[in-house]
C-alpha positions as CSV (number, residue, x, y, z in Angstrom):
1,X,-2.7,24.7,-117.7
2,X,-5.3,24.7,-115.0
3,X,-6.6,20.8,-113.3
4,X,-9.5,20.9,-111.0
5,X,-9.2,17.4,-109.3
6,X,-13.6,17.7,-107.8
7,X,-15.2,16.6,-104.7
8,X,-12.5,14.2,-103.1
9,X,-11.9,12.7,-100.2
10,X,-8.1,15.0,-99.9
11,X,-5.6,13.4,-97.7
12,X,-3.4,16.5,-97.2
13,X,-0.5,14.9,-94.9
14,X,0.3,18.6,-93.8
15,X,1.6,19.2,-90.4
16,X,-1.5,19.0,-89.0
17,X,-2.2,16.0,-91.1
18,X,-6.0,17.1,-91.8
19,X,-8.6,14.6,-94.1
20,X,-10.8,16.7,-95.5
21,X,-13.8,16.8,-98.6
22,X,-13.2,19.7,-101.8
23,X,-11.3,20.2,-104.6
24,X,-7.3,20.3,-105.5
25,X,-6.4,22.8,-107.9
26,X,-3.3,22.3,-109.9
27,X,-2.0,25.3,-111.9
28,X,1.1,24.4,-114.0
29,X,3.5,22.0,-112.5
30,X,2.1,23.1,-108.6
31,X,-0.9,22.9,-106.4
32,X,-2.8,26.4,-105.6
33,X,-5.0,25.3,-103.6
34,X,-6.6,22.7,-101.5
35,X,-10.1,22.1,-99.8
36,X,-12.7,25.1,-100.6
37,X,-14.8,24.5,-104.2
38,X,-13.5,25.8,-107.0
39,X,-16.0,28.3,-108.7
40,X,-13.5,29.6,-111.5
41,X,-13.1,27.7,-115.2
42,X,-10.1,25.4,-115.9
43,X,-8.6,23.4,-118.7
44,X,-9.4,20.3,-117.1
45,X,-11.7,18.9,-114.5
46,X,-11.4,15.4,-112.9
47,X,-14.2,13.9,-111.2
48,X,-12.9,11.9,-108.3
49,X,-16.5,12.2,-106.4
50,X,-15.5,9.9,-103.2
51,X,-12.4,9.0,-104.8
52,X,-8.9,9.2,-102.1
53,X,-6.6,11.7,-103.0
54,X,-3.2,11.6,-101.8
55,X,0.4,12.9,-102.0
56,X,2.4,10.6,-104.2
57,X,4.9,8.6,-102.6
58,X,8.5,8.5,-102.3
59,X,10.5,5.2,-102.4
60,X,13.6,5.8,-100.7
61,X,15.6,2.8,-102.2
62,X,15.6,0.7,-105.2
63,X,17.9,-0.6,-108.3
64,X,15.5,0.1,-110.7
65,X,17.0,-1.3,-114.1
66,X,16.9,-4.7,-112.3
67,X,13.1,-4.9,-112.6
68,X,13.8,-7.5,-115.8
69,X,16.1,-9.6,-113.4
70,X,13.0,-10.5,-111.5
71,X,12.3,-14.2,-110.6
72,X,15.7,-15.4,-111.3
73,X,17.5,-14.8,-107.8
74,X,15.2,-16.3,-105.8
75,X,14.7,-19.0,-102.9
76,X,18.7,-19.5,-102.5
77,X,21.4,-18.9,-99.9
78,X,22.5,-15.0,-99.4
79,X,26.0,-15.3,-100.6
80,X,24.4,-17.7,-103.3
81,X,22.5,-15.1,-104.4
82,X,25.2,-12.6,-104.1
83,X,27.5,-14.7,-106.3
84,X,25.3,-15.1,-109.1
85,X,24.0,-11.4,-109.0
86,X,27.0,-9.7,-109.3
87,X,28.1,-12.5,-112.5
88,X,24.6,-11.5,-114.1
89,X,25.4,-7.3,-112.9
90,X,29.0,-7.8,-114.5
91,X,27.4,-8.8,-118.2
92,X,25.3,-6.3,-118.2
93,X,24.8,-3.9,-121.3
94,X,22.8,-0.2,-121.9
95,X,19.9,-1.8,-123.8
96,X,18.8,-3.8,-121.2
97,X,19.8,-1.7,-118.3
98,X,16.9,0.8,-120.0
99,X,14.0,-2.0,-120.6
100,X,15.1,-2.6,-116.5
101,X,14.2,1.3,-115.7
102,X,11.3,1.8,-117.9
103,X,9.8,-1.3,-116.7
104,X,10.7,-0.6,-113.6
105,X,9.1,3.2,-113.6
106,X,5.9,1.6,-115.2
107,X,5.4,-0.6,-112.2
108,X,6.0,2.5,-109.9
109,X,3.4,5.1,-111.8
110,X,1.0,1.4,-111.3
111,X,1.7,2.0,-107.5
112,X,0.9,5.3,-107.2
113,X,5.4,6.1,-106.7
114,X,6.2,9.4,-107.8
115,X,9.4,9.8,-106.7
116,X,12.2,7.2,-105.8
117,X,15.8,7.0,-105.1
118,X,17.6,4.7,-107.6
119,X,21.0,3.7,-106.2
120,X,23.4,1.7,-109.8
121,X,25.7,2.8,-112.2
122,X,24.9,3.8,-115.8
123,X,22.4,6.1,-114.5
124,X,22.7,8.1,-117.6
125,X,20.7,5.7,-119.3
126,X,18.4,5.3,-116.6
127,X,17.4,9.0,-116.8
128,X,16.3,8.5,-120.5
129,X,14.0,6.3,-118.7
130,X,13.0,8.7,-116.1
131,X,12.1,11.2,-118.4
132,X,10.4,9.1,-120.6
133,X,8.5,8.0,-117.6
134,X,7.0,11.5,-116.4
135,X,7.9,10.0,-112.8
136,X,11.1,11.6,-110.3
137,X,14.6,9.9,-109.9
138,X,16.6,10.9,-107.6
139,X,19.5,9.1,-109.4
140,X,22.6,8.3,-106.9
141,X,25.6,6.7,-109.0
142,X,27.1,4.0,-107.2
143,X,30.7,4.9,-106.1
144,X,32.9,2.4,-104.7
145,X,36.7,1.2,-104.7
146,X,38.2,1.0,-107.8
147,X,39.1,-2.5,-106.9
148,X,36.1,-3.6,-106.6
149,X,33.9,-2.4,-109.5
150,X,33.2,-3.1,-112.6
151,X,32.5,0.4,-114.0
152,X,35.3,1.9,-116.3
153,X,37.3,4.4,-114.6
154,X,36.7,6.0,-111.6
155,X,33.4,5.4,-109.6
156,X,33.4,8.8,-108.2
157,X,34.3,10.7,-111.3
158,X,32.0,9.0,-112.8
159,X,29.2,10.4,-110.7
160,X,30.7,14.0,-110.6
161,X,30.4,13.6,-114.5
162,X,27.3,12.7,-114.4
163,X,26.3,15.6,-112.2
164,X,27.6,18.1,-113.8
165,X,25.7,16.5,-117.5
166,X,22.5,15.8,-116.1
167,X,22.3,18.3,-113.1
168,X,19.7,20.6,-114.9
169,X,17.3,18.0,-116.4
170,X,13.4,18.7,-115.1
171,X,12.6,15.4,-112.4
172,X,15.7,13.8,-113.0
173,X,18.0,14.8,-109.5
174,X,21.4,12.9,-110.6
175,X,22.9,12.7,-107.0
176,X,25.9,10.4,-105.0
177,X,25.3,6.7,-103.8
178,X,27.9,4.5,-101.6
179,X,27.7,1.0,-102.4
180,X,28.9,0.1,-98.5
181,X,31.5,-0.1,-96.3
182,X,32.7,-3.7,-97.5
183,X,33.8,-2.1,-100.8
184,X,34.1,1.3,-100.0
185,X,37.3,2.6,-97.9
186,X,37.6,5.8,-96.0
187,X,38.9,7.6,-98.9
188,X,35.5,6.4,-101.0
189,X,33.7,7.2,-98.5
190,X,35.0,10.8,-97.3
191,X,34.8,11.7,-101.2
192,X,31.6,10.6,-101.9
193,X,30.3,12.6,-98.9
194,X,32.1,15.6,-99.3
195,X,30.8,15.8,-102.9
196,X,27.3,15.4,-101.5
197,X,27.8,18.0,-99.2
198,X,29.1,20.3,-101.8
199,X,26.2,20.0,-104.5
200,X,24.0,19.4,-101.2
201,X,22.8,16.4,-102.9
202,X,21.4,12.8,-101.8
203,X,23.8,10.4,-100.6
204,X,22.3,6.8,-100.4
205,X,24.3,4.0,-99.0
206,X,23.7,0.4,-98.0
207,X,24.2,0.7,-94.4
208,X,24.0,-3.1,-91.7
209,X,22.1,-4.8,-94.5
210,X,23.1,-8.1,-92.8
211,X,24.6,-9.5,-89.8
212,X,27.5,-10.8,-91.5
213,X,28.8,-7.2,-93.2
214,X,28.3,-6.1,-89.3
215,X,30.8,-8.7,-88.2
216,X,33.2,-8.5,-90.8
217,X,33.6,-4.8,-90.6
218,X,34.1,-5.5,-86.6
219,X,36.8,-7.5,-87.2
220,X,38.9,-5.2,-89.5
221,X,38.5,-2.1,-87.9
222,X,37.2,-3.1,-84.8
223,X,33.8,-0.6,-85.0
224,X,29.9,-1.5,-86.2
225,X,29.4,0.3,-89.8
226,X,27.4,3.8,-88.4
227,X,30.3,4.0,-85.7
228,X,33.0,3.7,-88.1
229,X,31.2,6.1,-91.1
230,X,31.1,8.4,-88.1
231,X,34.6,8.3,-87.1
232,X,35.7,9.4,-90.4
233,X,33.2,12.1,-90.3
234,X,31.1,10.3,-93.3
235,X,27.7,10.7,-92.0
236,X,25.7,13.9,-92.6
237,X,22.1,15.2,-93.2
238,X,22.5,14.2,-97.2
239,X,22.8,10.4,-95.8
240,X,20.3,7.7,-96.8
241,X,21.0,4.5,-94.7
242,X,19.6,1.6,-96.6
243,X,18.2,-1.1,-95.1
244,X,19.9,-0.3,-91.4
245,X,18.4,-3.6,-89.7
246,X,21.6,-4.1,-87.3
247,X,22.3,-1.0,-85.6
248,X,22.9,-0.6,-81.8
249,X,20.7,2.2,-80.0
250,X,24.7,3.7,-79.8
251,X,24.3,4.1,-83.7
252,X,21.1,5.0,-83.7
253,X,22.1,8.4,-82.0
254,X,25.1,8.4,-84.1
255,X,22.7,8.9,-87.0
256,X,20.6,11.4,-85.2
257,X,23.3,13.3,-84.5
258,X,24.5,13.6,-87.8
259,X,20.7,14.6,-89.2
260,X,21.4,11.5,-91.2
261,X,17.7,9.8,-92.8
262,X,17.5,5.9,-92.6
263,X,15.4,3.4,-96.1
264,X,13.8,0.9,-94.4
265,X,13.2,-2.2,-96.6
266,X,11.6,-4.6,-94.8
267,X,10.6,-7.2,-97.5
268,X,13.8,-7.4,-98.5
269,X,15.4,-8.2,-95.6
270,X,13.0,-11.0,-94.9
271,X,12.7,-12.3,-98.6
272,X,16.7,-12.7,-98.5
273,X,16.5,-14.2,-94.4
274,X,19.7,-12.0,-93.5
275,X,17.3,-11.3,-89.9
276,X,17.5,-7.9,-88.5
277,X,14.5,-5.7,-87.5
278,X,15.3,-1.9,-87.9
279,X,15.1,-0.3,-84.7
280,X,11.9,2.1,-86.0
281,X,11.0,3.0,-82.2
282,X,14.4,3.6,-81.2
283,X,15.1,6.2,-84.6
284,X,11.7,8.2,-83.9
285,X,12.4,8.6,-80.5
286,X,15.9,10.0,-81.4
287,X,15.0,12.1,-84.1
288,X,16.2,10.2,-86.7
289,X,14.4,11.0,-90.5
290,X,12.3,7.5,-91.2
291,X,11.6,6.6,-95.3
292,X,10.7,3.7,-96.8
293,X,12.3,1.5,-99.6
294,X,11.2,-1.3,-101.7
295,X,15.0,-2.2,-102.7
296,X,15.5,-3.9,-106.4
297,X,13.6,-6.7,-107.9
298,X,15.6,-9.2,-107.2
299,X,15.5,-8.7,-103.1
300,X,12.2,-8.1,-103.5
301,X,10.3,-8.7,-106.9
302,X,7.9,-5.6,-106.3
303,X,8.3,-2.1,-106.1
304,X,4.6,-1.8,-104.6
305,X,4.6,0.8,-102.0
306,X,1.4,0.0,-100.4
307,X,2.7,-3.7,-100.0
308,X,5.9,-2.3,-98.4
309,X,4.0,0.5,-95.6
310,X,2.0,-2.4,-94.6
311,X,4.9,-5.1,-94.3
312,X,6.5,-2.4,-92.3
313,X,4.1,-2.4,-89.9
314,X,3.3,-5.6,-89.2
315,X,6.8,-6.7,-89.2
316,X,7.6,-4.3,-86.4
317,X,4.6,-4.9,-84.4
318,X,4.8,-8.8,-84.5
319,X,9.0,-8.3,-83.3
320,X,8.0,-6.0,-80.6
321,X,4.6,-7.7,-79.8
322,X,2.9,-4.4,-79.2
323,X,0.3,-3.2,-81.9
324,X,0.9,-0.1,-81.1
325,X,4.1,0.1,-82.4
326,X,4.5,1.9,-86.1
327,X,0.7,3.2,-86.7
328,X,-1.0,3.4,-89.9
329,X,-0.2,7.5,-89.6
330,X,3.2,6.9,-88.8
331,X,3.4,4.4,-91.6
332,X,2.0,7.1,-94.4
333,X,4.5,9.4,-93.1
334,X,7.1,7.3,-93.9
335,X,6.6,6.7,-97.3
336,X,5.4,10.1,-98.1
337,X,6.9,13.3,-95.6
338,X,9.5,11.0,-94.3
339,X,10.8,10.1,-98.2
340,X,10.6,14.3,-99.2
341,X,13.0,14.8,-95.8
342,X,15.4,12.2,-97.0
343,X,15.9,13.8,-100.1
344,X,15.7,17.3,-99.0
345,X,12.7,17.7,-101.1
346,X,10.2,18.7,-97.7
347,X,9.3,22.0,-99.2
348,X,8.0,20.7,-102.4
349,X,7.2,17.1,-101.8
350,X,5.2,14.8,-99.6
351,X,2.0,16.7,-98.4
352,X,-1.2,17.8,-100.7
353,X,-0.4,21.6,-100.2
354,X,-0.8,25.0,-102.0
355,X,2.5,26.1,-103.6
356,X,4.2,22.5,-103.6
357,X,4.4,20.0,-106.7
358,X,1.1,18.4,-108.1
359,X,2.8,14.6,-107.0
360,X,-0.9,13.4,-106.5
361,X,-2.4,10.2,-106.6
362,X,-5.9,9.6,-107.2
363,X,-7.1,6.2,-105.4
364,X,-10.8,4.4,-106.2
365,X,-13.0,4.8,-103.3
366,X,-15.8,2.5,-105.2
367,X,-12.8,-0.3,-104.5
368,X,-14.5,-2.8,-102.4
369,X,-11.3,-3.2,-100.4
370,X,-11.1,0.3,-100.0
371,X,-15.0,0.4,-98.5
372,X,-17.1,1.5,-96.2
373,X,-14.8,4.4,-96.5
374,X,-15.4,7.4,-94.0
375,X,-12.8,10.0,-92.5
376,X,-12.3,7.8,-89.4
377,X,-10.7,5.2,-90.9
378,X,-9.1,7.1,-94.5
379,X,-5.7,6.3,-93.4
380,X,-6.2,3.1,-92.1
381,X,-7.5,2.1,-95.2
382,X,-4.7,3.2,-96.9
383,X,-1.7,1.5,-94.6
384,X,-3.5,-1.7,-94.4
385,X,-6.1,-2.0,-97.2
386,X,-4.9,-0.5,-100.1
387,X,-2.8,-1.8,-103.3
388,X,-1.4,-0.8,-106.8
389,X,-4.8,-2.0,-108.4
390,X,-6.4,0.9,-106.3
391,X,-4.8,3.8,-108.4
392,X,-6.8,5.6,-110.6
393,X,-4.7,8.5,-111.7
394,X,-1.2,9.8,-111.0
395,X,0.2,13.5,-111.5
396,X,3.8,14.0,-111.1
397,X,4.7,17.5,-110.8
398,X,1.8,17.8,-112.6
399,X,2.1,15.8,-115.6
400,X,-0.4,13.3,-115.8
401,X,1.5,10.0,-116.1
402,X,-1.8,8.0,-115.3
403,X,-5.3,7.9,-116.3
404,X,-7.5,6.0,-115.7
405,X,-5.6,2.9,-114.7
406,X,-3.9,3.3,-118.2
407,X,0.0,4.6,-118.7
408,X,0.1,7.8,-120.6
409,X,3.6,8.7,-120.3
410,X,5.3,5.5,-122.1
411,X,4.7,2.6,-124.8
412,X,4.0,0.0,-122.4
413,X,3.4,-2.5,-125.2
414,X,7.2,-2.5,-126.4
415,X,8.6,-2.2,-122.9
416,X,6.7,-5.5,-122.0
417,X,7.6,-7.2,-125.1
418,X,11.2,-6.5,-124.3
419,X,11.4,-7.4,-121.0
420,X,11.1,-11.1,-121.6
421,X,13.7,-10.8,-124.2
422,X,16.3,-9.1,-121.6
423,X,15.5,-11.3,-118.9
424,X,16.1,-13.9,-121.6
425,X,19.9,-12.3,-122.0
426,X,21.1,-11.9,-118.6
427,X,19.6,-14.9,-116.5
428,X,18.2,-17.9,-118.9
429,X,21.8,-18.8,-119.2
């Protein structure tokens, strides 16, 4: 099938990250070419006259099947909420572990997400939801101590399983998560990565989420988290770092070092008050891979990209008071180049190109929030002005999941209905 996406406003996000006015042609599942007026015929033609096109982006961190756990953690004490999330985590069951990911994947195709990394267990029933979806999971099953989990079995057989049953599955990329060094010893660890390694596959891990799991691990083996994960030799180019708000300029390098990518989830971090900025500067300077992650609904309630890029940059700016710090380039990077890089996904993902995956997103430019709209300020306007109720249309790998403003890909109807009755189950009580 042949799409002709006409006269738009095309932000490429190539390496020379160009704006320009033309058509996107989509043959199949990839772009063919971008820019120059297309004179040939096609199956399809959109008309996004002054509408923003854009690559879709890539959220580097959530727990997506705890979109129906929403409003029931919140405005408490961290290990308060800790305590009574892993009760509610420990009851949980299959049905409403798949209302969680399809709602979840709804609000994402809403956003204008094509892609996200999903760190949980059970991820075989999350990738029913993925592919009902029409969206990308990158789905990393949470390994950790046997000790410590809840899962049946072994956490890490358990993901090599699912590898190996899910590892040829079109948009779903089953891959290794890490729950964090508080539950996961070297052993864990050193498996998890080497698995990784071996698939070359994702490996997202909660990594100085708070002040207190910096501390902790101090005491026992008398190094920070990054130092200690690169001791053992744990860190690698697969690596994720999830949240990473308390790391030293020393770890920083550590991570650079390694080729290791970092999730910055800002809203998080300051919806749960565990303090910490991410050291952003300090990583680019370094050479250290920056994405952006929304983390689960019930850190965060959202899993609104656009609300994320632009709490990035204000939080960073107002801690370093310098407005210079994390631009509105820098901050579209992030959530769209910098995610593909994290996943190892660059060649296919995270610029409007000829030859890589139709992952486009299709924003209103007759939006008053989005107006006066000219090439000057395109990316401004998307970092600081823009939100979900902006997107039009969204193409993953060139399925269109979104038209319109209207869900094509799943019955939204019976997912909502549900939602209340799973959020019912797990937290009424």
């Amino acid at each position: 099938m042949l799409t002709v996406i006409r006269d738009a406003w095309i932000v490429t996000q190539d390496d020379s990250r160009k704006v320009v006015r033309g058509d996107v042609v989509v043959k199949g599942d990839r772009i063919s070419s971008v820019g120059p007026r297309y004179e040939g015929s096609a199956d399809r033609e959109i008309d996004a006259s002054g509408d923003i096109v854009m690559p879709g982006m890539i959220n580097t961190h959530t727990h997506v099947a705890m979109s129906v756990m929403k409003g029931s953690l919140d405005d408490m004490t961290f290990q308060d909420f800790l305590d009574r999330a892993f009760k509610v985590d420990s009851e949980r069951s299959d049905k409403d572990i798949g209302i969680g990911a399809r709602l979840g994947c709804m609000e994402m195709i809403r956003g204008g997400t094509t892609t996200f990394v999903d760190l949980y267990y059970s991820q075989e029933v999350i990738a029913e939801a993925v592919r009902e979806s029409g969206i990308r999971g990158v789905l990393c099953w949470c390994c950790l101590d046997e000790e410590f989990t809840t899962q049946k079995g072994n956490p890490l057989s358990n993901c090599k399983h699912f590898y190996e049953t899910h590892k040829d599955m079109r948009k779903v990329i089953p891959a290794v998560g890490l729950q964090g060094v508080y539950v996961c010893n070297e052993e864990t660890c050193l498996g998890a990565k080497e698995f990784a390694e071996s698939k070359d596959l994702p490996l997202n891990f909660h990594l100085s989420e708070t002040r207190g799991e910096v501390n902790q691990h101090r005491k026992s083996t008398g190094m920070r988290p990054a130092e200690w994960l690169a001791h053992i030799g744990a860190l690698s180019k697969n690596g994720i770092g999830a949240h990473s708000a308390w790391l030293t300029l020393n770890e920083v390098r550590l991570l650079a070092k390694a080729g290791s990518s970092i999730s910055t989830c800002p809203v998080s971090n300051m919806k749960l008050a565990t303090g910490g900025v991410a050291p952003i500067p300090e990583m680019m300077e370094n050479g250290v891979n920056v994405s952006i992650g929304t983390d689960g609904s019930t850190t965060n309630n959202s899993l609104d990209m656009f609300a994320e890029m632009k709490t990035l940059g204000l939080l960073q700016k107002s801690s370093r008071w310098d407005a210079r710090v994390c631009s509105a380039q820098q901050l579209l990077d992030f959530a769209t180049r910098g995610g593909a890089k994290a996943i190892g996904m660059e060649k296919d993902l995270g610029s409007i190109e000829a030859g890589k995956y139709a992952d486009i997103v299709i924003l209103d430019g007759k939006a008053p929030s989005l107006r006066p709209l000219v090439p000057e300020n395109i990316i401004s306007n998307i970092a600081y002005s823009a939100s979900s109720l902006n997107v039009k249309t969204v193409m993953c790998q060139g399925d269109t999941v979104l038209e319109d403003g209207r869900i094509t890909s799943m019955d939204t109807e019976k997912v909502l209905s549900e939602s209340e009755w799973a959020w019912g189950r797990l937290c009424r009580r």
